[in-house]
N, CA, C and O of each residue as an XYZ file, in Angstrom:
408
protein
N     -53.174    -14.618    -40.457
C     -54.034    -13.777    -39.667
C     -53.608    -12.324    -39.856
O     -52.401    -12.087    -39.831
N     -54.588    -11.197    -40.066
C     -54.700    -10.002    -40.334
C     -54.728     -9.140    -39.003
O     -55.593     -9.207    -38.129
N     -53.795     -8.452    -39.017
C     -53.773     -7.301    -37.978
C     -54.712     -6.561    -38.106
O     -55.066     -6.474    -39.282
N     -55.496     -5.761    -37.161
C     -56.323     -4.679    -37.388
C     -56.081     -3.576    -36.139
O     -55.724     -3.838    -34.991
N     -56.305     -2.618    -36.563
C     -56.394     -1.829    -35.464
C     -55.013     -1.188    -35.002
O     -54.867     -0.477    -34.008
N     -53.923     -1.609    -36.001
C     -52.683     -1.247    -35.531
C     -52.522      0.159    -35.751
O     -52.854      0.888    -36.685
N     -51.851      0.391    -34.517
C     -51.496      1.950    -35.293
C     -50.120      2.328    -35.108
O     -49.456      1.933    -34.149
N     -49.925      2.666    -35.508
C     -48.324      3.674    -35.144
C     -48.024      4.155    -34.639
O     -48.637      5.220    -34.564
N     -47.145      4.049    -33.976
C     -46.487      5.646    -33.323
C     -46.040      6.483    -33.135
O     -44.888      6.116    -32.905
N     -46.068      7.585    -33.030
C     -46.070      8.441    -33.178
C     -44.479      9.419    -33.371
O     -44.007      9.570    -32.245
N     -43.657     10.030    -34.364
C     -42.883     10.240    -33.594
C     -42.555     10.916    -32.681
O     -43.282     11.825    -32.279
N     -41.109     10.570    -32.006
C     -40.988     11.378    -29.947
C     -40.324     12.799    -30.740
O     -40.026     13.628    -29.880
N     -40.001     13.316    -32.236
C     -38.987     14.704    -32.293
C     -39.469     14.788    -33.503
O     -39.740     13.852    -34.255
N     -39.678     16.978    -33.870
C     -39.530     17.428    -34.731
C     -39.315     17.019    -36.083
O     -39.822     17.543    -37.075
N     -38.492     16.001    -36.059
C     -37.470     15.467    -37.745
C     -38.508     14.391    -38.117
O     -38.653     14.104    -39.305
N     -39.312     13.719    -37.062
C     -39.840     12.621    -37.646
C     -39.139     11.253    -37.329
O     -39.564     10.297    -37.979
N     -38.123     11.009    -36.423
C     -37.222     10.175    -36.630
C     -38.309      9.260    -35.015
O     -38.662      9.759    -33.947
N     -38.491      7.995    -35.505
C     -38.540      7.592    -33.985
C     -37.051      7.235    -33.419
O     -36.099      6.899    -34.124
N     -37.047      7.387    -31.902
C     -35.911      7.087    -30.778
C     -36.069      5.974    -31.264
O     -36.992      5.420    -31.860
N     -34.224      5.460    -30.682
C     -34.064      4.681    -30.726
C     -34.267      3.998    -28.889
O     -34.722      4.787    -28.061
N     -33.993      2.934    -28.553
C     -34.041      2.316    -27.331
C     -32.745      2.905    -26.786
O     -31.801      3.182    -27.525
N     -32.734      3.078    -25.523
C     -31.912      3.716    -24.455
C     -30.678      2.554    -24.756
O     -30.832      1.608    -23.983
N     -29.616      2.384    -25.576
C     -28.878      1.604    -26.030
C     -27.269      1.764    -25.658
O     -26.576      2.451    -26.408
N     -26.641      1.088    -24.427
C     -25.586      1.978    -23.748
C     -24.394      2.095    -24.681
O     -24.466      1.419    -25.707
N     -23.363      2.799    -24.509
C     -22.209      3.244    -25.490
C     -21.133      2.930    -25.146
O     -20.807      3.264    -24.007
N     -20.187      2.188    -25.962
C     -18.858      2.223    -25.446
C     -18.179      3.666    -24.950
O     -18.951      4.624    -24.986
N     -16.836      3.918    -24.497
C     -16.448      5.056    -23.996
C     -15.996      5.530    -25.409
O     -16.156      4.653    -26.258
N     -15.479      6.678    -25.868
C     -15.045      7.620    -26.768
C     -13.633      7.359    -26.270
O     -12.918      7.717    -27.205
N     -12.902      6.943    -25.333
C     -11.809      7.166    -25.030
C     -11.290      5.064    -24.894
O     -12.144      4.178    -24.945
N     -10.089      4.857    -24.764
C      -9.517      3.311    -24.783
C     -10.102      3.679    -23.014
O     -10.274      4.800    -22.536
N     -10.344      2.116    -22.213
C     -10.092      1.884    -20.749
C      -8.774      2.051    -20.443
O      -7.873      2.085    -21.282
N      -8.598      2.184    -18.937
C      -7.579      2.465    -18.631
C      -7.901      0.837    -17.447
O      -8.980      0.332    -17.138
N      -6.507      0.427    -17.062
C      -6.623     -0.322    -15.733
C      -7.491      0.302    -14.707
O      -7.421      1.519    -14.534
N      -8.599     -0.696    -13.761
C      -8.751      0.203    -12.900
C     -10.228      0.573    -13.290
O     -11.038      0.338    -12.393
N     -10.664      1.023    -14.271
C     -11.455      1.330    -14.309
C     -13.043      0.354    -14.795
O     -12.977     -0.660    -15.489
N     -14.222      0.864    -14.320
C     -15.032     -0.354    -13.760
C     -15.876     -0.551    -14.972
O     -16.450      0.538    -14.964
N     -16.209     -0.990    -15.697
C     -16.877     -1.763    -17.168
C     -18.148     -2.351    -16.567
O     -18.031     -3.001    -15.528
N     -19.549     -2.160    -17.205
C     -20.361     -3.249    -17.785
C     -20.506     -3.909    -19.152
O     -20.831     -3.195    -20.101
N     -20.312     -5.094    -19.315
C     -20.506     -6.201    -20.386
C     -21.349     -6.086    -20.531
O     -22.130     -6.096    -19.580
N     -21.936     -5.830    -22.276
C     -22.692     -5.488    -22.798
C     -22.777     -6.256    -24.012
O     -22.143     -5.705    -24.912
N     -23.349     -7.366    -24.376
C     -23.552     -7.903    -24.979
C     -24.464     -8.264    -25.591
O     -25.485     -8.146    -24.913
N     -24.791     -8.963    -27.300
C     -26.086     -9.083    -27.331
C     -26.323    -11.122    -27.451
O     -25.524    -12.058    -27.406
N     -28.240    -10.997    -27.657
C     -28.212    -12.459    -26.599
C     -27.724    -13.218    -27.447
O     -27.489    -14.339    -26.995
N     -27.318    -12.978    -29.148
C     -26.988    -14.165    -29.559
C     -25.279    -14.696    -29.856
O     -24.763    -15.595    -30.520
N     -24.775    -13.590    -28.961
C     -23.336    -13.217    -28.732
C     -22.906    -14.932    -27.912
O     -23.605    -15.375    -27.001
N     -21.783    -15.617    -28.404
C     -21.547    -16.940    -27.715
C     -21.151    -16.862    -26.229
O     -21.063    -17.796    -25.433
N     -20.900    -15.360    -25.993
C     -20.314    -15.243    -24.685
C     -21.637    -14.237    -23.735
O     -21.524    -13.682    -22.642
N     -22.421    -14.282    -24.346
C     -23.398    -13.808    -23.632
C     -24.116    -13.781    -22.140
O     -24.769    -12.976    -21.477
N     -23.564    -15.264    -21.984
C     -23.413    -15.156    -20.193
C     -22.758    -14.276    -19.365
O     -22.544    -14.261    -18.152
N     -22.501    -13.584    -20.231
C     -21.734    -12.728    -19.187
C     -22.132    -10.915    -19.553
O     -21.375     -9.970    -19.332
N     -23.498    -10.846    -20.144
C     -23.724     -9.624    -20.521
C     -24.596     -9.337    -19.111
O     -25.532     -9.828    -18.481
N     -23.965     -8.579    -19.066
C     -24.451     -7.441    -17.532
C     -23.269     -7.661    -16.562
O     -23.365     -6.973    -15.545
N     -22.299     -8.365    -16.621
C     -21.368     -7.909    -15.374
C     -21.119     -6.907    -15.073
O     -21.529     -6.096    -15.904
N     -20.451     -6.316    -13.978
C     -19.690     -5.170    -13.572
C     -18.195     -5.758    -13.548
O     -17.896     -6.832    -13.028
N     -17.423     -4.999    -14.107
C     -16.004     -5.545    -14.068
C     -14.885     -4.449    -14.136
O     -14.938     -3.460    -14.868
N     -13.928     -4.740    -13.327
C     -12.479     -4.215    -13.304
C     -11.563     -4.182    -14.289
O     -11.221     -5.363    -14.350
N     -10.689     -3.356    -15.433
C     -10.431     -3.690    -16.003
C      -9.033     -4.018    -15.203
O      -8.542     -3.245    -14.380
N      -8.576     -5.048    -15.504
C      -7.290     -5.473    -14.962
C      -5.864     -5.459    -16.138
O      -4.663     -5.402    -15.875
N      -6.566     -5.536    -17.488
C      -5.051     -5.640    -18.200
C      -5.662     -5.202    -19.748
O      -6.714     -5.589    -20.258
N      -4.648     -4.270    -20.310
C      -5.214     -3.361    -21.891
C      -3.786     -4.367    -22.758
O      -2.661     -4.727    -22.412
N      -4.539     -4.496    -23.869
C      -3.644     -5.056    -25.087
C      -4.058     -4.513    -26.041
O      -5.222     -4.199    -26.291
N      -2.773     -4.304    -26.878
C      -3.327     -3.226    -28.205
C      -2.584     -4.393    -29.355
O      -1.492     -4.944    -29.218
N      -3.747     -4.576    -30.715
C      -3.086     -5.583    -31.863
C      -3.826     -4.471    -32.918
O      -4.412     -3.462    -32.528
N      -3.740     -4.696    -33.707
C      -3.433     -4.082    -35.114
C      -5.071     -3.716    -36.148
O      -5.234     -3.051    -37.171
N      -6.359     -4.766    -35.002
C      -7.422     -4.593    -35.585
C      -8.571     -3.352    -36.373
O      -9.563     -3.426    -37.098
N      -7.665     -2.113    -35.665
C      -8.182     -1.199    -35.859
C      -7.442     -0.697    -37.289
O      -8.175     -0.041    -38.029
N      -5.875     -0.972    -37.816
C      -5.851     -1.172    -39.399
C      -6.769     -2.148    -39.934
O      -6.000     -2.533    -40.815
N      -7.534     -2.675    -40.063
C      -8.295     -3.668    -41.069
C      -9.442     -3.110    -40.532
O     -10.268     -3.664    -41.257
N     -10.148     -2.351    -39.719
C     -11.458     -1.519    -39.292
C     -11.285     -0.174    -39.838
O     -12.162      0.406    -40.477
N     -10.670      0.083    -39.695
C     -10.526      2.500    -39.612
C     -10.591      2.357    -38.524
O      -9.533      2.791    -38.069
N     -11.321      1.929    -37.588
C     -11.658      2.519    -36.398
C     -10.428      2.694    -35.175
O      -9.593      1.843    -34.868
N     -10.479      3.112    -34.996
C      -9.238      3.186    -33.599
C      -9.456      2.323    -32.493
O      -8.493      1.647    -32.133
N     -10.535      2.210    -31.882
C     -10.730      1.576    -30.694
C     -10.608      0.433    -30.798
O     -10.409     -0.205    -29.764
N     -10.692     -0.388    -32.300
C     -10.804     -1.572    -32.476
C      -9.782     -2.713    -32.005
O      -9.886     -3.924    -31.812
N      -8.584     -1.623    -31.894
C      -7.258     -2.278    -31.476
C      -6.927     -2.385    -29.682
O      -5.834     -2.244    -29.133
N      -8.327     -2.691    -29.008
C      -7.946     -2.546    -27.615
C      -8.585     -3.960    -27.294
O      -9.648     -4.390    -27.743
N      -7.799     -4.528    -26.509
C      -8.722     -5.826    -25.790
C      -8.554     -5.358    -24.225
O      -7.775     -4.499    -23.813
N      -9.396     -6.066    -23.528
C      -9.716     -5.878    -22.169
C      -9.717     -7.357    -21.388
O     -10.475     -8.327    -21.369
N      -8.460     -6.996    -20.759
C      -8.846     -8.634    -19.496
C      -9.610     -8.090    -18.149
O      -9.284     -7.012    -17.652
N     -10.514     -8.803    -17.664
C     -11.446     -7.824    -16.849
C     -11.544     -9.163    -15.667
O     -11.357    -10.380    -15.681
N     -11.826     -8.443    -14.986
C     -12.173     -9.300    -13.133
C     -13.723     -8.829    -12.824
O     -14.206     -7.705    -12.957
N     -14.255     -9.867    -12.434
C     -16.214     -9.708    -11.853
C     -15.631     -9.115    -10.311
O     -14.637     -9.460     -9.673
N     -16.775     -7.995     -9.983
C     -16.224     -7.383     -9.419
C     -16.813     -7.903     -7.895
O     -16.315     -7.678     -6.792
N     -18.331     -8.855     -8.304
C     -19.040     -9.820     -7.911
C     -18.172    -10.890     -7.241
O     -18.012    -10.720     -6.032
N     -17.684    -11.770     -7.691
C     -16.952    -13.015     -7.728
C     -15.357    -12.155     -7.366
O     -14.856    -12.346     -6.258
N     -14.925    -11.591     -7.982
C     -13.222    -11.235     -7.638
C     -12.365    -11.980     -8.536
O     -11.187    -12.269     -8.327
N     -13.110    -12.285     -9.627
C     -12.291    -13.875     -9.917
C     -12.343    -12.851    -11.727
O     -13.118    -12.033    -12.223
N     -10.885    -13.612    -12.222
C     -10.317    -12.916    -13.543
C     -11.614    -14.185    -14.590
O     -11.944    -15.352    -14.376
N     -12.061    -13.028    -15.858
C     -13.078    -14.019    -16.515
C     -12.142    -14.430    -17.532
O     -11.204    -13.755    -17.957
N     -12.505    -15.709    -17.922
C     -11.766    -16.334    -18.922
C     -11.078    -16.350    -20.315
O     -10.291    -17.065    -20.935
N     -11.992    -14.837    -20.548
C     -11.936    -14.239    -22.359
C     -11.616    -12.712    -21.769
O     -11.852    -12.242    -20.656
N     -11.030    -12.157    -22.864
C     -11.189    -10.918    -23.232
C     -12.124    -10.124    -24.023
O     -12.246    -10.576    -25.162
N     -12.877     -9.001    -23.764
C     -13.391     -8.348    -24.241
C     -12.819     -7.022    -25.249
O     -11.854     -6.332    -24.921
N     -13.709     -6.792    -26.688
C     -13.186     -5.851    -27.254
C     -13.681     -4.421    -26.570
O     -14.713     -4.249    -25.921
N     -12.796     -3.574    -26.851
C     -13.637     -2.310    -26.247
C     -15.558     -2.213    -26.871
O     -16.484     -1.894    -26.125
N     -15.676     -2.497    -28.024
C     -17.155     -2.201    -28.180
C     -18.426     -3.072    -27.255
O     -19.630     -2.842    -27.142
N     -17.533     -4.167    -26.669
C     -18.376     -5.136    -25.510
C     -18.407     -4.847    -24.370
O     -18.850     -5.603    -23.505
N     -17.813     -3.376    -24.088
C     -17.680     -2.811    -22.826
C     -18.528     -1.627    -22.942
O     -18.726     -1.164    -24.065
N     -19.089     -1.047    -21.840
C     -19.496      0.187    -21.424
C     -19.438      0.652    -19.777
O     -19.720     -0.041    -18.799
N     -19.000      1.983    -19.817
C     -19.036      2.477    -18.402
C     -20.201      1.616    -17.460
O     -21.202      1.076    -17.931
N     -19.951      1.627    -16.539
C     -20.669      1.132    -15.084
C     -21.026      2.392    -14.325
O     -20.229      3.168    -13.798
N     -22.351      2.475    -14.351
C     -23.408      3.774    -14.244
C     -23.095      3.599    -12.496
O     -23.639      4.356    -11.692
């Protein structure tokens, strides 16, 4: 079946570029304890039940992942508490599965 009538849209800036979707960001900086995280995950992520919590970070571990990335942040894991429940979640999160809590 043949589309008709489609049209495009338009772009939202100067360059031509369409936006992207309002897509949240990890921090620029490692978490610190203490500070409050949403899980951000995507749906075909195995741990995906748990994308949208609000969470505490309760405990930072640093391993070596960010030599075999470049990236720096890569070397942070996050043990985190629902801030919902009170209760410690079962996995750790990498910093890129985290974002500030608006």
């Amino acid at each position: 079946m043949r589309l008709q009538n489609r049209r495009k849209r338009p772009p939202n800036n100067e360059n031509g570029v369409y936006p992207l979707k309002d897509i949240p960001q990890p921090a620029s900086e490692p978490y610190s304890v203490s500070d409050v995280v949403r899980i951000y995950l995507g749906p075909d992520d195995p741990d995906s039940r748990y994308h949208g919590m609000i969470c505490e970070i309760t405990e930072v571990a640093i391993d070596d992942l960010d030599s075999q990335t470049g990236r720096s942040l890569d070397a942070y894991t996050y043990t985190v508490q629902s801030l919902e429940t009170e209760e410690e979640l079962p996995i750790s999160f990498r910093h890129r599965d985290l974002v500030p809590a608006e």
